[in-house]
C-alpha positions in Angstrom: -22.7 13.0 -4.7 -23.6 11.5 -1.2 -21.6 12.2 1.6 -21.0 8.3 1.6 -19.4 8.3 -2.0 -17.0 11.5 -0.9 -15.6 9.6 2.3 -15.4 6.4 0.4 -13.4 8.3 -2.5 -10.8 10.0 -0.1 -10.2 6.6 1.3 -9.9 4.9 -1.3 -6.9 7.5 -2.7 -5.0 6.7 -0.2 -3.5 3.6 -2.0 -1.5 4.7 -5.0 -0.1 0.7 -6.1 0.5 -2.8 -5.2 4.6 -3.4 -4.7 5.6 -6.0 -6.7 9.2 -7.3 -6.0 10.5 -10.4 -5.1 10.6 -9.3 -1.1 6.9 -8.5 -1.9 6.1 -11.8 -3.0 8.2 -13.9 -0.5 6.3 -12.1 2.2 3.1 -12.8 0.5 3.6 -16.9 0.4 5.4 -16.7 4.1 3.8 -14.3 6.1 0.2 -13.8 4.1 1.0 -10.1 3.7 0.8 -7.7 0.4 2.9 -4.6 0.3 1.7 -1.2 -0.9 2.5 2.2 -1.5 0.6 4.7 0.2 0.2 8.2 0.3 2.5 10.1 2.9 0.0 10.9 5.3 -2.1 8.2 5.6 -2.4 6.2 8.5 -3.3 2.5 9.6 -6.9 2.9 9.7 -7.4 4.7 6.5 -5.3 2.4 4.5 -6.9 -0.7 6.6 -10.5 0.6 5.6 -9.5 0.9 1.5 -7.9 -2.1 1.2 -10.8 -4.0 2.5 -13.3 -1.8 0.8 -11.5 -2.1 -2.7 -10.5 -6.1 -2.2 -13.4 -7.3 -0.2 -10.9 -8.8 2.2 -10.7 -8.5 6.1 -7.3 -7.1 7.1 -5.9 -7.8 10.5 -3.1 -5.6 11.0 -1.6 -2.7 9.3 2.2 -2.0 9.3 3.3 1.6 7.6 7.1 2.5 6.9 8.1 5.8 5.9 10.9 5.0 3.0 13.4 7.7 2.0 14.5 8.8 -1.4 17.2 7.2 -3.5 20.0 10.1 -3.7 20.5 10.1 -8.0 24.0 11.6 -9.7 23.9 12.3 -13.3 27.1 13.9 -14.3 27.2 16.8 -11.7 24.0 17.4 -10.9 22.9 15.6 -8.1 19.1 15.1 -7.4 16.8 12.9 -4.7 13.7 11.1 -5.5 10.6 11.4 -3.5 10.2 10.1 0.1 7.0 7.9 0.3 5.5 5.0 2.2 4.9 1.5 2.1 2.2 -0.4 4.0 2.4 -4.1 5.0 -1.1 -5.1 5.1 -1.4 -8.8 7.0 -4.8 -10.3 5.9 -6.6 -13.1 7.7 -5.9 -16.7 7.1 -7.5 -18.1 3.8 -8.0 -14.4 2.1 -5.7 -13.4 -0.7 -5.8 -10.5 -3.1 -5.4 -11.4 -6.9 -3.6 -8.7 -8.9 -3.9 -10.6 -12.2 -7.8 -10.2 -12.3 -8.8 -13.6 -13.5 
């Protein structure tokens, strides 16, 4: 494997899903954004450089939250999801990314 298809690979896995949600898509038709979740320690450029590898889209800003686990209570054990992170990727006017695959 070329050194070319390694570094693409490792960037490309830092991108786990699209968020689809109904904040996710109200964001998308106002503010020409799509939402993902991301691994925990990637940053803005590495998440900047898959998306527009994967979509062939040009992104112009990159906005990362770190989102805390949901505390869960079943009877009385008491257990915490996962922390992750979400990334707000703006793209440029005109551009969209199509998640049905038409």
């Amino acid at each position: 494997m070329s050194e070319l298809s390694i570094k693409n690979s490792q960037t490309l896995n830092n991108i786990l899903a699209p968020q689809i949600t109904e904040k996710a898509t109200f964001i998308a038709d106002k503010y020409n954004q799509v939402t993902f979740k991301v691994r925990k320690n990637a940053t803005k450029d590495q998440v900047k450089q898959a998306i527009e590898l994967m979509f062939k889209v040009e992104v112009t800003e990159v906005n990362l939250l770190n989102m805390k686990g949901k505390t869960k209570r079943r009877g009385n054990n008491i257990g915490k999801r996962a922390d992750w992170k979400k990334a707000y990727v703006s793209l440029k006017p005109g551009q969209e990314i199509n998640f049905v695959g038409d």
